[in-house]
N, CA, C and O atoms as CSV, one atom per row, in Angstrom:
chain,resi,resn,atom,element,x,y,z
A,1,UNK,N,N,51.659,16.895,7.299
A,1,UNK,CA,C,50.265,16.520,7.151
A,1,UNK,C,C,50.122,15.215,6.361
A,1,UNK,O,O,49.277,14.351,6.598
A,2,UNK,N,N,51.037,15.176,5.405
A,2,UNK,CA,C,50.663,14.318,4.357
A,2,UNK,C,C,51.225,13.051,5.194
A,2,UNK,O,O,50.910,12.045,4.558
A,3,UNK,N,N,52.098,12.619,6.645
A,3,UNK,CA,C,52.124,11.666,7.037
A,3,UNK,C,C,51.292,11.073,7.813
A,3,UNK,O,O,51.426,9.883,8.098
A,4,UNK,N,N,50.045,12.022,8.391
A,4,UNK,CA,C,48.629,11.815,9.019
A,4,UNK,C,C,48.180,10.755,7.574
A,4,UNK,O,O,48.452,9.559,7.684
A,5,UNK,N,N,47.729,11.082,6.702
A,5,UNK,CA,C,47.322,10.048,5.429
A,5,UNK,C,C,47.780,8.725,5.335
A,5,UNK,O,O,47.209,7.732,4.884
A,6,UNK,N,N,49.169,8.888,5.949
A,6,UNK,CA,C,49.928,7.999,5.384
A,6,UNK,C,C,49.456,6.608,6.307
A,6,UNK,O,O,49.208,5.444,5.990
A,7,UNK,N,N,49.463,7.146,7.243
A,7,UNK,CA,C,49.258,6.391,8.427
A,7,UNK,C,C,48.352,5.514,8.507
A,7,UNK,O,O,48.524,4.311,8.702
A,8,UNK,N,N,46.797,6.385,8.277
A,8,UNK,CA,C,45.998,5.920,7.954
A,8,UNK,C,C,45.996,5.062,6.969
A,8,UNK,O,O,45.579,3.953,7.305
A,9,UNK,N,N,46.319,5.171,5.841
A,9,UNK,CA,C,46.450,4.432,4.742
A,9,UNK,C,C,46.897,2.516,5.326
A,9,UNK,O,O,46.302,1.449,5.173
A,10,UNK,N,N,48.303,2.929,6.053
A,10,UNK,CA,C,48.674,1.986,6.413
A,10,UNK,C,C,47.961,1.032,7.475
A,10,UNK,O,O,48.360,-0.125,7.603
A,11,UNK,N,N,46.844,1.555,8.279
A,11,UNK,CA,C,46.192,1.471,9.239
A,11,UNK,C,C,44.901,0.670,8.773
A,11,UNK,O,O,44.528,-0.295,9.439
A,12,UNK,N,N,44.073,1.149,7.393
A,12,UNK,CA,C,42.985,1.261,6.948
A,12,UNK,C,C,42.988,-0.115,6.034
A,12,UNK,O,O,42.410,-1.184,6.233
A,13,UNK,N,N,43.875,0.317,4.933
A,13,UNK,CA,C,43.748,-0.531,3.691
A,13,UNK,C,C,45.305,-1.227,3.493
A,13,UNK,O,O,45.845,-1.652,2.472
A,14,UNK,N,N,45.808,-1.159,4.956
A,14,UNK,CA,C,47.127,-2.168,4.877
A,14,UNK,C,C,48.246,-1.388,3.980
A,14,UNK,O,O,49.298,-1.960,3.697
A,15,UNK,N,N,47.989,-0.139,3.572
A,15,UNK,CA,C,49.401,0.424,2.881
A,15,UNK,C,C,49.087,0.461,1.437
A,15,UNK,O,O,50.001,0.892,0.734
A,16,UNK,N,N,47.997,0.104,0.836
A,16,UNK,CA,C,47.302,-0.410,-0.256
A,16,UNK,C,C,46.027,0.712,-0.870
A,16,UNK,O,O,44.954,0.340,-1.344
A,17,UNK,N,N,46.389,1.853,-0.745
A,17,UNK,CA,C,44.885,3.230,-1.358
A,17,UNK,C,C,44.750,2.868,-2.474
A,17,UNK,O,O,45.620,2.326,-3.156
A,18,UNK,N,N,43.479,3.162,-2.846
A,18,UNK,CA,C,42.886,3.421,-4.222
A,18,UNK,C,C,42.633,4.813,-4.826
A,18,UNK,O,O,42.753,5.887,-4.237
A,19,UNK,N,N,42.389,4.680,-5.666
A,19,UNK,CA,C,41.536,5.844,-6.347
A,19,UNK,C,C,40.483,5.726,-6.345
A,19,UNK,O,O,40.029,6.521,-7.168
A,20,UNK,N,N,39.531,5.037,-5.776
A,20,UNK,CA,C,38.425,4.499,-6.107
A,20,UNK,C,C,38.042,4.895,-4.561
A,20,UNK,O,O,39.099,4.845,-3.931
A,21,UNK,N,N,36.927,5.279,-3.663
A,21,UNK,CA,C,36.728,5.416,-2.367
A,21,UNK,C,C,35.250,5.073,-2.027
A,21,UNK,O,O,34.605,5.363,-3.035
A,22,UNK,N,N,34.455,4.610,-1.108
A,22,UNK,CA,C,33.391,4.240,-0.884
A,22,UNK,C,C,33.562,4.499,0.374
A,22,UNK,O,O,34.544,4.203,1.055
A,23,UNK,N,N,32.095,5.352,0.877
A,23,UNK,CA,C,31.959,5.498,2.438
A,23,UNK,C,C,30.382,6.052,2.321
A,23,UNK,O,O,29.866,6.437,1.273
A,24,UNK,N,N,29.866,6.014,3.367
A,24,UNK,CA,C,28.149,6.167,3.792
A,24,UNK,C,C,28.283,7.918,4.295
A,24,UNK,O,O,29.177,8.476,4.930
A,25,UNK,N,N,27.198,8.380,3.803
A,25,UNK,CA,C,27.004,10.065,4.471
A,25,UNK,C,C,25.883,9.511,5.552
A,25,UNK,O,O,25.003,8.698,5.271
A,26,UNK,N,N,26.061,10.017,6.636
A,26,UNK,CA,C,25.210,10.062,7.306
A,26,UNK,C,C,23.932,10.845,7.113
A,26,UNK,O,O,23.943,12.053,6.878
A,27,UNK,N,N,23.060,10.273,7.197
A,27,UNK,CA,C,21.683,10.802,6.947
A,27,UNK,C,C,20.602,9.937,5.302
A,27,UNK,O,O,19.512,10.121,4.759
A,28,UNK,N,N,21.852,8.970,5.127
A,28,UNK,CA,C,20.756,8.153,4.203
A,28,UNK,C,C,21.186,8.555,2.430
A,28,UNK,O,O,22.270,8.872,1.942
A,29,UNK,N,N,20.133,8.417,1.940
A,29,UNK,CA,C,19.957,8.314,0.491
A,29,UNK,C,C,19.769,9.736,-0.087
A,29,UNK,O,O,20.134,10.038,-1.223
A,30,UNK,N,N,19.216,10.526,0.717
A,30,UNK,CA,C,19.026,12.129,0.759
A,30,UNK,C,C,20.304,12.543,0.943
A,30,UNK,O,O,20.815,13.246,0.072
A,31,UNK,N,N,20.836,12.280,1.785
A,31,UNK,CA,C,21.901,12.845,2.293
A,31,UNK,C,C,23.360,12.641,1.450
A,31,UNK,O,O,24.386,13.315,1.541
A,32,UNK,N,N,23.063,11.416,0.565
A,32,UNK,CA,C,24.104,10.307,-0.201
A,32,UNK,C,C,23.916,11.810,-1.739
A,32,UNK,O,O,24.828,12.453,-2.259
A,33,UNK,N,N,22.692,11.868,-1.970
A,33,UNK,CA,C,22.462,12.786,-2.804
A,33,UNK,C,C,22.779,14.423,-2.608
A,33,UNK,O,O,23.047,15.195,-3.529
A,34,UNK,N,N,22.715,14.653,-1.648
A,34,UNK,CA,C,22.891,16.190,-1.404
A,34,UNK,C,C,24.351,15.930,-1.855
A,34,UNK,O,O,24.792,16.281,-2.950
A,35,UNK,N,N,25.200,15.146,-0.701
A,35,UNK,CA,C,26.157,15.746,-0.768
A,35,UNK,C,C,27.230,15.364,-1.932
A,35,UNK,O,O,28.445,15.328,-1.741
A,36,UNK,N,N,26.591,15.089,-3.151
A,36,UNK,CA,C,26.969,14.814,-4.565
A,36,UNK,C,C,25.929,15.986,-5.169
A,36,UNK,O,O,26.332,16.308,-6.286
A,37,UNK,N,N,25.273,16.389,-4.963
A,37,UNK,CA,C,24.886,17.433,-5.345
A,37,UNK,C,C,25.664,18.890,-5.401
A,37,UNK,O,O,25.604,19.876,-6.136
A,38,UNK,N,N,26.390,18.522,-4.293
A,38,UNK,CA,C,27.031,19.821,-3.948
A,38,UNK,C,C,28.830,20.121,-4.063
A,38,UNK,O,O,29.669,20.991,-3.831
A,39,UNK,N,N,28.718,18.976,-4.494
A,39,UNK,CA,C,30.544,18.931,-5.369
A,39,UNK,C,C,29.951,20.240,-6.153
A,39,UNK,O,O,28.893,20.690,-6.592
A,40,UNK,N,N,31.235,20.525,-6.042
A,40,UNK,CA,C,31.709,21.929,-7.661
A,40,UNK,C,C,32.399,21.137,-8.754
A,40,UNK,O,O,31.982,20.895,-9.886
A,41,UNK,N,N,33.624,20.758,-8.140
A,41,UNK,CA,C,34.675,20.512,-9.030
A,41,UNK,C,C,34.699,18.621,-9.391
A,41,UNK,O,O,35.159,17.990,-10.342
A,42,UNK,N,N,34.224,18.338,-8.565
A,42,UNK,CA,C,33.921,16.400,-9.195
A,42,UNK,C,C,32.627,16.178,-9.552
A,42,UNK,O,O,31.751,16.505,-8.751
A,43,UNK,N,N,32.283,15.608,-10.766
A,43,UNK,CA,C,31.353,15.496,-11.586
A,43,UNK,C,C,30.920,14.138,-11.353
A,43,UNK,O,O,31.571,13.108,-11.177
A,44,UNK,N,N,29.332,14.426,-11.403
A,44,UNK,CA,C,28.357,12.898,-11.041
A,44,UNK,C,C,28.541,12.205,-12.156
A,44,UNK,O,O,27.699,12.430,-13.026
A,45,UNK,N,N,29.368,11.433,-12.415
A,45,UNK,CA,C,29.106,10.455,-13.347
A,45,UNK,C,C,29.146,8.428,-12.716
A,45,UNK,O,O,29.150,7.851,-11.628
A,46,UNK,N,N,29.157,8.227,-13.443
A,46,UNK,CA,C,29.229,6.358,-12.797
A,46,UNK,C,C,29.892,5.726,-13.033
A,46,UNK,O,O,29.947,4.601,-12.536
A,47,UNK,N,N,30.978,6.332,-14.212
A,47,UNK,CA,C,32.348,5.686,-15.168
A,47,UNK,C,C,33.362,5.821,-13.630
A,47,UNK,O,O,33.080,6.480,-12.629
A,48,UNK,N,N,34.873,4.762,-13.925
A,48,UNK,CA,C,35.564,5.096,-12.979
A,48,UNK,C,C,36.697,5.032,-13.694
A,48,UNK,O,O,36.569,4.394,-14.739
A,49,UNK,N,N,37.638,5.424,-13.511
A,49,UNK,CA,C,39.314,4.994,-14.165
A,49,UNK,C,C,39.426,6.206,-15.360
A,49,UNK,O,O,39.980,6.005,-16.441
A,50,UNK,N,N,38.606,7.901,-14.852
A,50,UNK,CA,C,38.683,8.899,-15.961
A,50,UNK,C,C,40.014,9.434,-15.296
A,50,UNK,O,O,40.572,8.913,-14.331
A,51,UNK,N,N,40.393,10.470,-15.920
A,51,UNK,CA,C,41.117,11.099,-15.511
A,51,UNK,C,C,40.771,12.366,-14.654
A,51,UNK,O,O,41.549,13.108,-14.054
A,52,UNK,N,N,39.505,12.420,-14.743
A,52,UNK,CA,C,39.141,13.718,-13.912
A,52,UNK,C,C,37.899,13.193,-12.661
A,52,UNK,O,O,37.096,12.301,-12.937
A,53,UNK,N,N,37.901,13.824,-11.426
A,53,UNK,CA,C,37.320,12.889,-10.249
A,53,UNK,C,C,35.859,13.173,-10.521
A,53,UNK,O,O,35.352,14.259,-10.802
A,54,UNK,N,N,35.326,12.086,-10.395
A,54,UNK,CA,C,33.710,11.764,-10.542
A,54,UNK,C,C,33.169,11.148,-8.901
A,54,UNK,O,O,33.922,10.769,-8.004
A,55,UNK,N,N,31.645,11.193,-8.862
A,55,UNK,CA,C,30.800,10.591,-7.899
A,55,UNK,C,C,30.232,10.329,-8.420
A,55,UNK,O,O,30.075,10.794,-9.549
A,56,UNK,N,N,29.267,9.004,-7.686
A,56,UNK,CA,C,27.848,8.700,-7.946
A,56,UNK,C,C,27.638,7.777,-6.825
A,56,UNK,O,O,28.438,7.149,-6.132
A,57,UNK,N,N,26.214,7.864,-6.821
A,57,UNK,CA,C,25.291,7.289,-5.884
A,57,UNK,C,C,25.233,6.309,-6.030
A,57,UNK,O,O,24.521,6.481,-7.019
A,58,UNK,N,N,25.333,5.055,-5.971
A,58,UNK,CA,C,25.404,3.605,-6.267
A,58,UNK,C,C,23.880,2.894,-6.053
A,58,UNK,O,O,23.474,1.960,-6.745
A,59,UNK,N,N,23.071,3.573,-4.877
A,59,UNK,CA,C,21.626,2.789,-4.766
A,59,UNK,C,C,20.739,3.500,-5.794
A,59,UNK,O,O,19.678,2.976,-6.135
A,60,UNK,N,N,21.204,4.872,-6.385
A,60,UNK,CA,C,20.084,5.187,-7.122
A,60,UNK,C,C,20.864,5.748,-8.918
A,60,UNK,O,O,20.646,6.668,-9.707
A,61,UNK,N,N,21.675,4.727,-8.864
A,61,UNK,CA,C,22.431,5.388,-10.023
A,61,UNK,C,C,22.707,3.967,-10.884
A,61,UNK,O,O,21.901,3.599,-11.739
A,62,UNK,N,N,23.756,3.313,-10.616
A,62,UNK,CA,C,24.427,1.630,-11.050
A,62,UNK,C,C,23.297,1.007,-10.284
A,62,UNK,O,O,22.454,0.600,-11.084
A,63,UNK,N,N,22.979,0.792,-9.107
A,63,UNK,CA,C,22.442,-0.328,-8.952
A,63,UNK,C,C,20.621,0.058,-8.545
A,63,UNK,O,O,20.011,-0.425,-7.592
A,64,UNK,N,N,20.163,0.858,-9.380
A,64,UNK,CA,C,18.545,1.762,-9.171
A,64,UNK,C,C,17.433,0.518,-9.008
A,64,UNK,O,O,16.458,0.569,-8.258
A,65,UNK,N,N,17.964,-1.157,-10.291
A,65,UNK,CA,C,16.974,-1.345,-10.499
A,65,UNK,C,C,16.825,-2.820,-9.577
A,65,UNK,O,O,16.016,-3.720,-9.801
A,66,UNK,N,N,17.975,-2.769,-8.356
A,66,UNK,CA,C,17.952,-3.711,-7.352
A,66,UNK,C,C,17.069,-3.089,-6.069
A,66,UNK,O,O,17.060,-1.896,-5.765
A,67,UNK,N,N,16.182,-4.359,-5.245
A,67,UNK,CA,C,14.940,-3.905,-4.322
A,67,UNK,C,C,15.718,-3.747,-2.879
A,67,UNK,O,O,16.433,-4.707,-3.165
A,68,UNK,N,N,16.050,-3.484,-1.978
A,68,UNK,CA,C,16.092,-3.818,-0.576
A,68,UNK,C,C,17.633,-4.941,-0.324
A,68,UNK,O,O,18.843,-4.991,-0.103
A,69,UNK,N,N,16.769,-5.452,-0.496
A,69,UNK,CA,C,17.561,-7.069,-0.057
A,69,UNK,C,C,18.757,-7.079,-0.996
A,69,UNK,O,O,19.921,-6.931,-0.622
A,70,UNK,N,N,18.275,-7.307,-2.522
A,70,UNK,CA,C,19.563,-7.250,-3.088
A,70,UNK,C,C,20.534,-6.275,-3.209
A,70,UNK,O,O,21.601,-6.438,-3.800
A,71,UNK,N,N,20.024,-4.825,-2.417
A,71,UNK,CA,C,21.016,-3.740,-2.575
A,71,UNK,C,C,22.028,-4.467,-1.128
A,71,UNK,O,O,23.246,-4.508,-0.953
A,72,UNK,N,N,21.369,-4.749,-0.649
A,72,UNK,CA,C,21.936,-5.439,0.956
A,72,UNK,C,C,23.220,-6.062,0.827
A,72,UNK,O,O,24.338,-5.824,1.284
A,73,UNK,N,N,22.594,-7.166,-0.136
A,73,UNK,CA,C,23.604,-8.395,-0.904
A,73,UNK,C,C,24.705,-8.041,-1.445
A,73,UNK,O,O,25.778,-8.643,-1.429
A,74,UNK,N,N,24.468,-7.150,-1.882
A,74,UNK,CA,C,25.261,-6.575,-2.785
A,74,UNK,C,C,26.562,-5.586,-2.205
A,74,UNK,O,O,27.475,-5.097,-2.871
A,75,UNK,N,N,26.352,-5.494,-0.995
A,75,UNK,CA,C,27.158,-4.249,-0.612
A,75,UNK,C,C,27.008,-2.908,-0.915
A,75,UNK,O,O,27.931,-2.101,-0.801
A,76,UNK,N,N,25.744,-2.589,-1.345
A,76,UNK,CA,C,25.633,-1.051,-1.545
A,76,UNK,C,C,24.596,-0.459,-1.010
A,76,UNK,O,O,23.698,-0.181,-1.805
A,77,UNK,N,N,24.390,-0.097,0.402
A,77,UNK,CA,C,23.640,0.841,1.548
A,77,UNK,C,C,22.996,2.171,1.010
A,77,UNK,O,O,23.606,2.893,0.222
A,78,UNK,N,N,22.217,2.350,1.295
A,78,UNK,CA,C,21.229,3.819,0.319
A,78,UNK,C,C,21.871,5.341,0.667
A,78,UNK,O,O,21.626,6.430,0.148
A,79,UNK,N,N,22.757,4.985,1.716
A,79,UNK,CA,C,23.817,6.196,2.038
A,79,UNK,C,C,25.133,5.977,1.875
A,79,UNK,O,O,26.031,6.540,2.502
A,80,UNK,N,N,25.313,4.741,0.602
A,80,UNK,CA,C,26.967,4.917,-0.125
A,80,UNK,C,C,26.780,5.749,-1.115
A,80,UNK,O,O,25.808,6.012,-1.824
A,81,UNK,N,N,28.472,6.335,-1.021
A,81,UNK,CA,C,28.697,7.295,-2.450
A,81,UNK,C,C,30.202,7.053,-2.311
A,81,UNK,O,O,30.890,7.057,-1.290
A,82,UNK,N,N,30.619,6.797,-3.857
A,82,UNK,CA,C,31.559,6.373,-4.217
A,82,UNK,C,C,31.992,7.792,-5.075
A,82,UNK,O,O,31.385,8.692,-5.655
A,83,UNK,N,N,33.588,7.390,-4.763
A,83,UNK,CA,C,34.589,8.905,-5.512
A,83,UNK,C,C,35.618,8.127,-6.379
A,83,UNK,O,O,36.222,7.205,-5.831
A,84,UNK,N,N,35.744,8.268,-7.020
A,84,UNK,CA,C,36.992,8.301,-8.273
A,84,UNK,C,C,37.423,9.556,-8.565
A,84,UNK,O,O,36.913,10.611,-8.942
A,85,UNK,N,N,39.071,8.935,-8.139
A,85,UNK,CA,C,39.697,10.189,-7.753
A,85,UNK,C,C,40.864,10.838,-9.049
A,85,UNK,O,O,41.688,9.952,-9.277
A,86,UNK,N,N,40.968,11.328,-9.385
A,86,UNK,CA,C,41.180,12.254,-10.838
A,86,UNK,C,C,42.458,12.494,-10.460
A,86,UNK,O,O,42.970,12.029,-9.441
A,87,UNK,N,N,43.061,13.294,-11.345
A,87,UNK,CA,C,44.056,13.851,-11.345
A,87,UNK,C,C,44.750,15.604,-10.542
A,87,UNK,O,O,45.856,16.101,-10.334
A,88,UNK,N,N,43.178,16.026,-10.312
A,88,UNK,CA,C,43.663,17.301,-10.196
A,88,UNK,C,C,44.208,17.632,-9.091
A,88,UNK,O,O,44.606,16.741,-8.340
A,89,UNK,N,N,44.311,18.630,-8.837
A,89,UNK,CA,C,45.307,18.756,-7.473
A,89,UNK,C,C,44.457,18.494,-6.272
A,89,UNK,O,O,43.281,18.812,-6.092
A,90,UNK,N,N,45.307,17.830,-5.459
A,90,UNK,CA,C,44.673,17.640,-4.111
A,90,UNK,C,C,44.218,18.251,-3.372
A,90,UNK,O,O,43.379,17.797,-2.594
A,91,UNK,N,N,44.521,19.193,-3.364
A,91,UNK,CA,C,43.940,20.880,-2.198
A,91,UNK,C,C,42.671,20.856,-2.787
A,91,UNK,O,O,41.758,20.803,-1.964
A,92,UNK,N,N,42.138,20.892,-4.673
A,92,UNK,CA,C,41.311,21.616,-5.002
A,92,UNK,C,C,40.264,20.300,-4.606
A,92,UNK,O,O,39.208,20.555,-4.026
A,93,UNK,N,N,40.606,18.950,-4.937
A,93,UNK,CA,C,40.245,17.363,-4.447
A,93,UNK,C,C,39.643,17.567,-3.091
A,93,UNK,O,O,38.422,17.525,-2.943
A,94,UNK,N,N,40.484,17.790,-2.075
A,94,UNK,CA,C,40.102,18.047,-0.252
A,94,UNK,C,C,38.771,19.151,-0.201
A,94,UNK,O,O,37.605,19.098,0.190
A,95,UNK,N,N,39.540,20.038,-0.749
A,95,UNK,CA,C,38.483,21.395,-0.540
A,95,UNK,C,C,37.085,20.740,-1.316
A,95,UNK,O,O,36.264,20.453,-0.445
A,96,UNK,N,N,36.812,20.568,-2.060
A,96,UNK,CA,C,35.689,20.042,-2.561
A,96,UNK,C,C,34.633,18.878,-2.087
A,96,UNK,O,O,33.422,18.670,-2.156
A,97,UNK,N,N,35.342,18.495,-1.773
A,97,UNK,CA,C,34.864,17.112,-0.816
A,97,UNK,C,C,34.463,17.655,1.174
A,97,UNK,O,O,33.792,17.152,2.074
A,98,UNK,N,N,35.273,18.816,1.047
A,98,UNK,CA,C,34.999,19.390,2.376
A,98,UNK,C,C,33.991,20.238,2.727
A,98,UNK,O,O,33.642,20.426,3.892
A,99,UNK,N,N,33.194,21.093,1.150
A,99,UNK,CA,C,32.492,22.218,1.222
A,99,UNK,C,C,31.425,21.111,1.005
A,99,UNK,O,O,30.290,21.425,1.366
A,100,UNK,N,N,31.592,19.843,0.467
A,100,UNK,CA,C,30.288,19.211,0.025
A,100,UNK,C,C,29.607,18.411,1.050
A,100,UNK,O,O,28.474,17.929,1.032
A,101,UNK,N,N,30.865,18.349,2.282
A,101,UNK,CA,C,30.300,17.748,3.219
A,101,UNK,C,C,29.768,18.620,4.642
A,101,UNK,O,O,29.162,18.200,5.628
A,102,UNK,N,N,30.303,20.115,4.277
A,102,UNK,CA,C,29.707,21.042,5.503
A,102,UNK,C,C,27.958,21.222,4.861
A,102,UNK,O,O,26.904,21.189,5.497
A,103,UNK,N,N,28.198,21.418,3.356
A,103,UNK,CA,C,26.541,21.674,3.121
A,103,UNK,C,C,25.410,20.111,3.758
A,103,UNK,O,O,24.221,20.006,4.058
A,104,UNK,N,N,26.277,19.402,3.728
A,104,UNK,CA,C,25.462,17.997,3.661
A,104,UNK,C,C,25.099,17.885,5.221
A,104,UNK,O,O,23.971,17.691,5.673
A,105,UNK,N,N,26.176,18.031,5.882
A,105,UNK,CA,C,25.931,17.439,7.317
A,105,UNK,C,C,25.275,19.016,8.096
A,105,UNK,O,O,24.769,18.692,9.170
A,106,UNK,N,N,25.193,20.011,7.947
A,106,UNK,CA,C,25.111,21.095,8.289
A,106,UNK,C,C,22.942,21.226,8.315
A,106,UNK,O,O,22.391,22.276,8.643
């Protein structure tokens, strides 16, 4: 399994992952929120480089007090949510990110 990742990795970001992840939920700013709402085990915060995995909403969290245009400019869409990825084990990492996205898209 873990060479499906790998692949990607190599495919995606040139062989080069972060801990750091950014991607859009479908369904918007609601949807950017639910499904950070509905983590168990990664905590909404806005810090990155903790040791334990965090989210946050970037249009209504770091960047709340930019209008439209400059969220545009900026690279941050009202359905990004960014993960900083922790230490804990990966199963409990996957699974969490998986239950948060059946409640979200569901």
């Amino acid at each position: 399994m873990l060479s499906i990742f790998y692949d990607v990795a190599q495919r995606m970001v040139e062989g080069k992952p972060s801990a750091i992840l950014s991607f859009g939920i479908k369904g918007g700013a609601e949807a950017g929120v639910k499904f950070i709402d509905a983590l168990g085990m990664i905590k909404r915060l806005v810090n990155i480089g903790d040791a334990k995995s965090l989210a946050c909403h970037p249009a209504s969290t770091t960047h709340r007090q930019l209008n439209d245009d400059e969220l545009a400019s900026a690279g941050v869409s009202n359905d990004l949510v960014r993960l900083s990825i922790g230490i804990e084990h990966i199963d409990d990492i996957i699974a969490d990110i998986e239950q948060a996205l059946e409640q979200t898209v569901s």
